[in-house]
SEDRENTOR-444996 format. One record per atom (N, C-alpha, C, O, CB): residue in three letters; x, y, z. Coordinates in steps of 0.02 Angstrom, whole numbers, plus 50000, padded with zeros to 5 digits. Glycine has a CB too. Layout:
ALAXYZ...
***
This chain:
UNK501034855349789UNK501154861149748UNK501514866449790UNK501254869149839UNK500484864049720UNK502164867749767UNK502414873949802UNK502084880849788UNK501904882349730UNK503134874649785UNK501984885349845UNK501724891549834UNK502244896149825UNK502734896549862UNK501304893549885UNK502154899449780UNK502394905749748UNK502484912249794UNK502124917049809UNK501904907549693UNK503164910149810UNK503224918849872UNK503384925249815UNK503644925849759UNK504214918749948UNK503024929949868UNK502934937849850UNK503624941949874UNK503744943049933UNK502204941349895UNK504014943849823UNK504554947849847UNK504414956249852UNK504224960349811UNK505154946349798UNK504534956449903UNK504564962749934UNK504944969149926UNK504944974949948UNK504664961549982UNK505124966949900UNK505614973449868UNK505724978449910UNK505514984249903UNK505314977249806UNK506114975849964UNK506284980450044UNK506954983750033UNK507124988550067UNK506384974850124UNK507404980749976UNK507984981749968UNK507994988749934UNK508484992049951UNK508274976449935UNK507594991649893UNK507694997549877UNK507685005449933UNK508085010149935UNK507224997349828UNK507155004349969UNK507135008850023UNK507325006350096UNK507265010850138UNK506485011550024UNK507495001650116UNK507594998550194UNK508315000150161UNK508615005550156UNK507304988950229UNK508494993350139UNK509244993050117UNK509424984850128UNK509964982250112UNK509794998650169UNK508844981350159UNK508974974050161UNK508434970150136UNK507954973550119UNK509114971850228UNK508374964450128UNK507934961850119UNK507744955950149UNK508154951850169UNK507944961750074UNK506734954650159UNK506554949550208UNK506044946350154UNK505794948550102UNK506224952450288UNK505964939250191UNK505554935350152UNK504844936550210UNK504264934950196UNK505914926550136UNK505074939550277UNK504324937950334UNK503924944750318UNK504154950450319UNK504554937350443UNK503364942850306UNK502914948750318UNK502854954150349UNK502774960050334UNK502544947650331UNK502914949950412UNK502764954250476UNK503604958950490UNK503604964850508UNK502514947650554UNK504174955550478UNK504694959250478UNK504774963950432UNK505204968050449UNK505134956150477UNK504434965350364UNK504304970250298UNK503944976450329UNK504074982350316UNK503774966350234UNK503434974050376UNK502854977650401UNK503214981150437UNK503194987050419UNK502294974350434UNK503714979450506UNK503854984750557UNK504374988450488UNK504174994150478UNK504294981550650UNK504834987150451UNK505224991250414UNK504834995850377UNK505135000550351UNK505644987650375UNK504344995550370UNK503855000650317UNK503815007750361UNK503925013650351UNK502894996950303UNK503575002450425UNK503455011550483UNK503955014250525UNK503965019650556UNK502865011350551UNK504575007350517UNK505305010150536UNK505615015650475UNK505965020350492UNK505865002950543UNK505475014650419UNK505575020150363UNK505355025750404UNK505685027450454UNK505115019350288UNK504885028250388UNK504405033650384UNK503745030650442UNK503615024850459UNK504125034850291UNK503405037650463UNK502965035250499UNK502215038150453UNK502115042450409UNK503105037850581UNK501915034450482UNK500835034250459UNK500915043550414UNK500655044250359UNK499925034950586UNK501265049550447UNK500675053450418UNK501115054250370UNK500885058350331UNK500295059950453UNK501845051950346UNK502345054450301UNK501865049250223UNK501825050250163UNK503385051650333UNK501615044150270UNK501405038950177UNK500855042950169UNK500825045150112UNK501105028050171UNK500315045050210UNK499665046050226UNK499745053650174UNK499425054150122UNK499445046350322UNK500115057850192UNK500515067150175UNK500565064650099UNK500155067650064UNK501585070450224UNK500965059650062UNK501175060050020UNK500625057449963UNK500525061149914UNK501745057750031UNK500325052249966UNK499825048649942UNK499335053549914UNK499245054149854UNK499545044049994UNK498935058249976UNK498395063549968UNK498845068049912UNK498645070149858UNK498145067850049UNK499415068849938UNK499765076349868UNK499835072849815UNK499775075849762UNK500675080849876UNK499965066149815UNK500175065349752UNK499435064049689UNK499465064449628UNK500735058549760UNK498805062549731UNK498185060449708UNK497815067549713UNK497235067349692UNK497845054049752UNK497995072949733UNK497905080049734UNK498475083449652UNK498295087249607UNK498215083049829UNK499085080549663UNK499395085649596UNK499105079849536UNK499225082949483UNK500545087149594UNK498835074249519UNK498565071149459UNK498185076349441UNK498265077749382UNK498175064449464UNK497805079949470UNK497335084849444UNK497605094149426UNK497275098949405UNK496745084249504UNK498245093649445UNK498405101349432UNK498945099949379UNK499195094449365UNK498705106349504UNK499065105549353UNK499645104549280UNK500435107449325UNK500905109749293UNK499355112049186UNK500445106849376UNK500865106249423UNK501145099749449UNK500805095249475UNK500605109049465UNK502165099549435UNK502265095049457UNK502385093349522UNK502435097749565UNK502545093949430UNK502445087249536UNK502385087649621UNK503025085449636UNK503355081249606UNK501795082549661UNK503225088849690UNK504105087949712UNK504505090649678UNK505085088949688UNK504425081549711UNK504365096649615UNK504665095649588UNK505375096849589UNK505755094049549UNK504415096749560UNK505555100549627UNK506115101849668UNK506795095449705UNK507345096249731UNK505705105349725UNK506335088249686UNK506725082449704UNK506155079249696UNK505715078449738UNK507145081749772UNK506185075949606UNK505455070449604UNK505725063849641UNK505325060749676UNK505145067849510UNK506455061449632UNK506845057449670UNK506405056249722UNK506005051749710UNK507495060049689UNK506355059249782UNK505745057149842UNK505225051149818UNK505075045849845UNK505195064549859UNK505045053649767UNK504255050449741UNK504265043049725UNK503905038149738UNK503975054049667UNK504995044649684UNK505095036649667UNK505215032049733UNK504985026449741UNK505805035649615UNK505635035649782UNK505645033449858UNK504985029449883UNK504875023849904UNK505725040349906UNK504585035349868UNK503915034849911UNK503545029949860UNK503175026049889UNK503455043149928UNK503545029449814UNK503325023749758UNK503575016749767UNK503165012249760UNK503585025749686UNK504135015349779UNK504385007549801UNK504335006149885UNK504415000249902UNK505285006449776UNK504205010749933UNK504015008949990UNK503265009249991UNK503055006550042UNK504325012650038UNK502945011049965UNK501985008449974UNK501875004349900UNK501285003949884UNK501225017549976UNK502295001649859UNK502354997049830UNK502454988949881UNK502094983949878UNK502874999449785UNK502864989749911UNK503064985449973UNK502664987650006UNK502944986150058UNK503724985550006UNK502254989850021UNK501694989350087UNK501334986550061UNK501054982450098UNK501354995050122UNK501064986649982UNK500274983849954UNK500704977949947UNK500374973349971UNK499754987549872UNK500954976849937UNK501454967149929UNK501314964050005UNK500924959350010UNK502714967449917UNK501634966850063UNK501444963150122UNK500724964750139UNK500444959650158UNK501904964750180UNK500304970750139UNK499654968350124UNK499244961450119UNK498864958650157UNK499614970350078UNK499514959850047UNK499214957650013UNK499524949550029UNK499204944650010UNK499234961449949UNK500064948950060UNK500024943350106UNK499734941450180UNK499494936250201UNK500534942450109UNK499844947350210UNK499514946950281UNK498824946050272UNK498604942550317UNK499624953250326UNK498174948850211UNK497774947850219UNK497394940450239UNK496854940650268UNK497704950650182UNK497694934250222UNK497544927450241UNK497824925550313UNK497494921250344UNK497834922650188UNK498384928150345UNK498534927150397UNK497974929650469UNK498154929850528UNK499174929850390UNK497294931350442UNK496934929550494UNK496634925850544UNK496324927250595UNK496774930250488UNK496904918050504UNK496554912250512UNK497414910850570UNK497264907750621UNK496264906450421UNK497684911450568UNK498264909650595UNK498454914550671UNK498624912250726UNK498814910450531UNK498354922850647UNK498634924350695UNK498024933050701UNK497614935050660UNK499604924050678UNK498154935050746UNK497764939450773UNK498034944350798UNK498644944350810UNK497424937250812UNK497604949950812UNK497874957250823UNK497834958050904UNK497344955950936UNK497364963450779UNK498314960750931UNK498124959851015UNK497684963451024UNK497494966750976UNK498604961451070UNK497364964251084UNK496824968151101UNK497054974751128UNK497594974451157UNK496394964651149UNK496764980751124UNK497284989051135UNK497134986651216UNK496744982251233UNK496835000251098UNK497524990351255UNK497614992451327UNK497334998651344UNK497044998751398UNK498284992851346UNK497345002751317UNK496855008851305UNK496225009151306UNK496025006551254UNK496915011151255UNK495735011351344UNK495105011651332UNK494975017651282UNK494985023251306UNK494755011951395UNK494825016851198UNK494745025551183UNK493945025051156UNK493645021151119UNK495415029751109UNK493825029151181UNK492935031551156UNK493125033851080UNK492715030851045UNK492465040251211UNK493595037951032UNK493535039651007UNK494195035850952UNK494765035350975UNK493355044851032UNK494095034350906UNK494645030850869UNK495125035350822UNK495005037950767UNK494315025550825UNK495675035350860UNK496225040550843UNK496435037250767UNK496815041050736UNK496945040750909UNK496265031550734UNK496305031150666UNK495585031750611UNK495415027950566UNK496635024850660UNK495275037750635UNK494705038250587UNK494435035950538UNK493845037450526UNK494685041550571UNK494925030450482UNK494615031550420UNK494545022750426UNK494695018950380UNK495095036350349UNK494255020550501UNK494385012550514UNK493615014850539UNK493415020050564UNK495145008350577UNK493125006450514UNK492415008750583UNK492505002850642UNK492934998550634UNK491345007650543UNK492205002750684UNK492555000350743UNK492404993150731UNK492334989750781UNK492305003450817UNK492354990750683UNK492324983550675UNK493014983150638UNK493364978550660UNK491634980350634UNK493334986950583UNK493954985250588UNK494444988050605UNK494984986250581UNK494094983850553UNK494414994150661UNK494884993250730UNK494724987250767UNK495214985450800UNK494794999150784UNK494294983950773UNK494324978850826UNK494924973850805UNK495374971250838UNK493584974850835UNK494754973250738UNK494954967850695UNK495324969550635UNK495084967350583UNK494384964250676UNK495814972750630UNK496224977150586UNK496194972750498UNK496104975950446UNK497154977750628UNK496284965450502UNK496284960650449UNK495644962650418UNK495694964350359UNK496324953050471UNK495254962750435UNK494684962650384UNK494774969850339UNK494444969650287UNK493864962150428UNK495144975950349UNK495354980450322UNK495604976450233UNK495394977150175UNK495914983750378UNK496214972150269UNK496494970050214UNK495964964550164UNK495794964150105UNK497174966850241UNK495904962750197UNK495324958650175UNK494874961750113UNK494894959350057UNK494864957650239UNK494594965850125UNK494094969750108UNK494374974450029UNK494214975549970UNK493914974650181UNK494864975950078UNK495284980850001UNK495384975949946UNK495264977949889UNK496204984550016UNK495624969349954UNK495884963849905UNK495214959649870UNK495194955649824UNK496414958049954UNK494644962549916UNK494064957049891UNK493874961249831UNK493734958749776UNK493324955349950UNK493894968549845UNK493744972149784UNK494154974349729UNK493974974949671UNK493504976949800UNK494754975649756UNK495224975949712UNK496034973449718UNK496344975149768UNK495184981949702UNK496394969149661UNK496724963549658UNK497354968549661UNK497404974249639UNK496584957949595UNK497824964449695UNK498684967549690UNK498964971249642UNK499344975949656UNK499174962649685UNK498774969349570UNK498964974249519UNK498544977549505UNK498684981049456UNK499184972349467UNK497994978249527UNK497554983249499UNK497984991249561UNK498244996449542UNK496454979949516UNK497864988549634UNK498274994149680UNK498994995349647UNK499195001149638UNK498404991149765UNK499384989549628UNK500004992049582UNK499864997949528UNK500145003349523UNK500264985649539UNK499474995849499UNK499135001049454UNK499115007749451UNK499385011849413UNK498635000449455UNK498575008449518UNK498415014449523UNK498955017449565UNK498935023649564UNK497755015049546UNK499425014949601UNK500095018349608UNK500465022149569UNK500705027749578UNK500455014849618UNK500505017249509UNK501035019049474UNK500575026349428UNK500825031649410UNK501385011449423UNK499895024049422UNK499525030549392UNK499755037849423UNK499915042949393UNK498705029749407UNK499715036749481UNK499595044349524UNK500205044349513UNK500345049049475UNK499295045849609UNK500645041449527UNK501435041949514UNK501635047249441UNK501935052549449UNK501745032949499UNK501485045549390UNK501525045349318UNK501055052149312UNK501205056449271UNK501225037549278UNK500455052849355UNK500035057549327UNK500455065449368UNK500635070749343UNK499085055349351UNK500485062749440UNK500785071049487UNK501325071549465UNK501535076649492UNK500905071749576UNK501885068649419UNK502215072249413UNK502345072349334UNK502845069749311UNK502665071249456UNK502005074549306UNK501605075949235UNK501365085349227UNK500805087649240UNK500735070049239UNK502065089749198UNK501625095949194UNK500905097249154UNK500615102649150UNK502055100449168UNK500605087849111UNK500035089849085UNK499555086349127UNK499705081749166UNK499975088649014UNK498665089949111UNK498385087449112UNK498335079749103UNK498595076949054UNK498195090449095UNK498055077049144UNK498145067949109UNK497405066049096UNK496965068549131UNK498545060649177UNK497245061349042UNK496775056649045UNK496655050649082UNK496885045449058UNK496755055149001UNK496305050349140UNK496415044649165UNK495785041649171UNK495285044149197UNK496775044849219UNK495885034249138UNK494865030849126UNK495055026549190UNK494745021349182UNK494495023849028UNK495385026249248UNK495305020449310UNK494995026249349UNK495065032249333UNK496105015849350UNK494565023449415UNK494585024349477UNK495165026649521UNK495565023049550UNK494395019449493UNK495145032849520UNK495695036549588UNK495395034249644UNK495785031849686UNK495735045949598UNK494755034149660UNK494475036049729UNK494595029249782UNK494905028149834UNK493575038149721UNK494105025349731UNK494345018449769UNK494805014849791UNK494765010349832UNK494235015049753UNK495345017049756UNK496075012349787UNK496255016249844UNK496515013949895UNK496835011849730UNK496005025349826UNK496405027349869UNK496205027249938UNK496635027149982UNK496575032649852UNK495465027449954UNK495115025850034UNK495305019450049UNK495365018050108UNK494245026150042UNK495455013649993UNK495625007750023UNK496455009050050UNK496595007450107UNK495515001249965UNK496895011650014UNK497555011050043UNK497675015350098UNK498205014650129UNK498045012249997UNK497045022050124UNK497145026150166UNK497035022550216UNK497505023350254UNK496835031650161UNK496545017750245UNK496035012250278UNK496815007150284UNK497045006750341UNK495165008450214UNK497125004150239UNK497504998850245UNK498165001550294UNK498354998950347UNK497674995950170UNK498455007450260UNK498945013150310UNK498995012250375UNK499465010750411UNK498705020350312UNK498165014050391UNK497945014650465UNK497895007350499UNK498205005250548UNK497205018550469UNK497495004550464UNK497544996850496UNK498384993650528UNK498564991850584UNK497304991450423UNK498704994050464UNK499224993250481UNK499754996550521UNK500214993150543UNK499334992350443UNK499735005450539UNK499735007050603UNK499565003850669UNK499905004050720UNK499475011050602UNK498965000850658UNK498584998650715UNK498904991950734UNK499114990450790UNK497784997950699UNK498904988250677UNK499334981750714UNK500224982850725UNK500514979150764UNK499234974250655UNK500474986550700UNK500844988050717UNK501144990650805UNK501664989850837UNK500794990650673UNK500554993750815UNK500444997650899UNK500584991150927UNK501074988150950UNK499545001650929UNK499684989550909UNK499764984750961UNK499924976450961UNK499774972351005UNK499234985550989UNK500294975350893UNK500854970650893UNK500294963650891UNK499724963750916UNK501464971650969UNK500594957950855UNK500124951450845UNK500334945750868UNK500924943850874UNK499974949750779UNK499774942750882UNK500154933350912UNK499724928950860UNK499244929150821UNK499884929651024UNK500254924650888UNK499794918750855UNK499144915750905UNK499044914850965UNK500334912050839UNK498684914450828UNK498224908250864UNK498164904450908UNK498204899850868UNK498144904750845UNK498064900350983UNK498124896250994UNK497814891850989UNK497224893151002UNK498244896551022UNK497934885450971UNK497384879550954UNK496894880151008UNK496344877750997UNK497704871450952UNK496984882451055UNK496424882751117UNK495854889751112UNK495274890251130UNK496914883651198UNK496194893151088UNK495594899351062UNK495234897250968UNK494814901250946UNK496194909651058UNK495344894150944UNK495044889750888UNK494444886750902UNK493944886950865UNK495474884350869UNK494504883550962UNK494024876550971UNK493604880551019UNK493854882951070UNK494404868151006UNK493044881351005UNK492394885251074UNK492174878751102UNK492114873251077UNK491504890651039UNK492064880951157UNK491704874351194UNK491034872651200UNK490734876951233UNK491834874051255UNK490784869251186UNK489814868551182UNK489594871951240UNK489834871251296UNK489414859651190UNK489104876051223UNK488724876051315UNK488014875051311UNK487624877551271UNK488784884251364UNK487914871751353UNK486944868851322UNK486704873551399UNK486114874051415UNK486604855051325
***
């Protein structure tokens, strides 16, 4: 059975397009960096609730910022299985204190289980979803009705942001069949 690849839709904001994950991934934070998605996300899930539009001065941006964390929840949502394959290096840094806060130190250790976690609870189009909601709602001079969950997608994609900062830093290898296999010890 052939598997069904996920297009990325890099071509609207990069300007090229990739079929590798991991090459989607450095172009996401070669765009823009962590606090520009992180800045925009919070305003835009902040103006759903005011009868104020957001940007309104150039909503153009939004749609920007709408097809590049559209393409982030797409490679997401592939990297999340690539745990079994490949791994996050270990930081060089000793930090007592974790300069990406909204991670607990089990997934800074292990940045995948971030993704993991967001997808176990909620599925690709449901995060499509609630994109396109906050999208549709901040820049809406009305009040909106909205019967989904804001909260939850959005600590999961704030959490996924950062994760993916994190492997980004500190960059991934592959598996080796020799770190797979533990050795007995009696």
């Amino acid at each position: 059975m052939k598997k069904n690849k996920i297009s990325f839709e890099t071509r609207f904001w990069a300007g090229f397009v990739t079929e590798n994950p991991f090459e989607a991934f450095d172009a996401i934070f070669d765009f823009a960096h962590l606090d520009y998605y992180k800045h925009n996300l919070s305003e835009a899930v902040l103006y759903c609730y005011k009868r104020k539009v957001y940007k309104q001065d150039n909503p153009c941006n939004v749609f920007v910022f709408y097809t590049a964390v559209t393409s982030f929840l797409k490679v997401c949502y592939c990297l999340k299985d690539k745990s079994k394959k490949w791994k996050v290096k270990e930081s060089s840094r000793c930090e007592k204190v974790f300069h990406l806060s909204s991670l607990t130190k089990e997934e800074y250790n292990d940045p995948f289980l971030v993704l993991q976690n967001a997808f176990t609870e909620n599925t690709l189009q449901e995060f499509e979803f609630f994109l396109s909601e906050i999208v549709e709602l901040s820049l809406s001079p009305y009040a909106g009705d909205y019967e989904s969950d804001l909260t939850t997608p959005y600590i999961h994609l704030i959490k996924m942001l950062d994760a993916g900062e994190l492997m980004r830093e500190r960059g991934v290898e592959r598996i080796k069949k020799t770190d797979q296999i533990k050795p007995v010890t009696e």
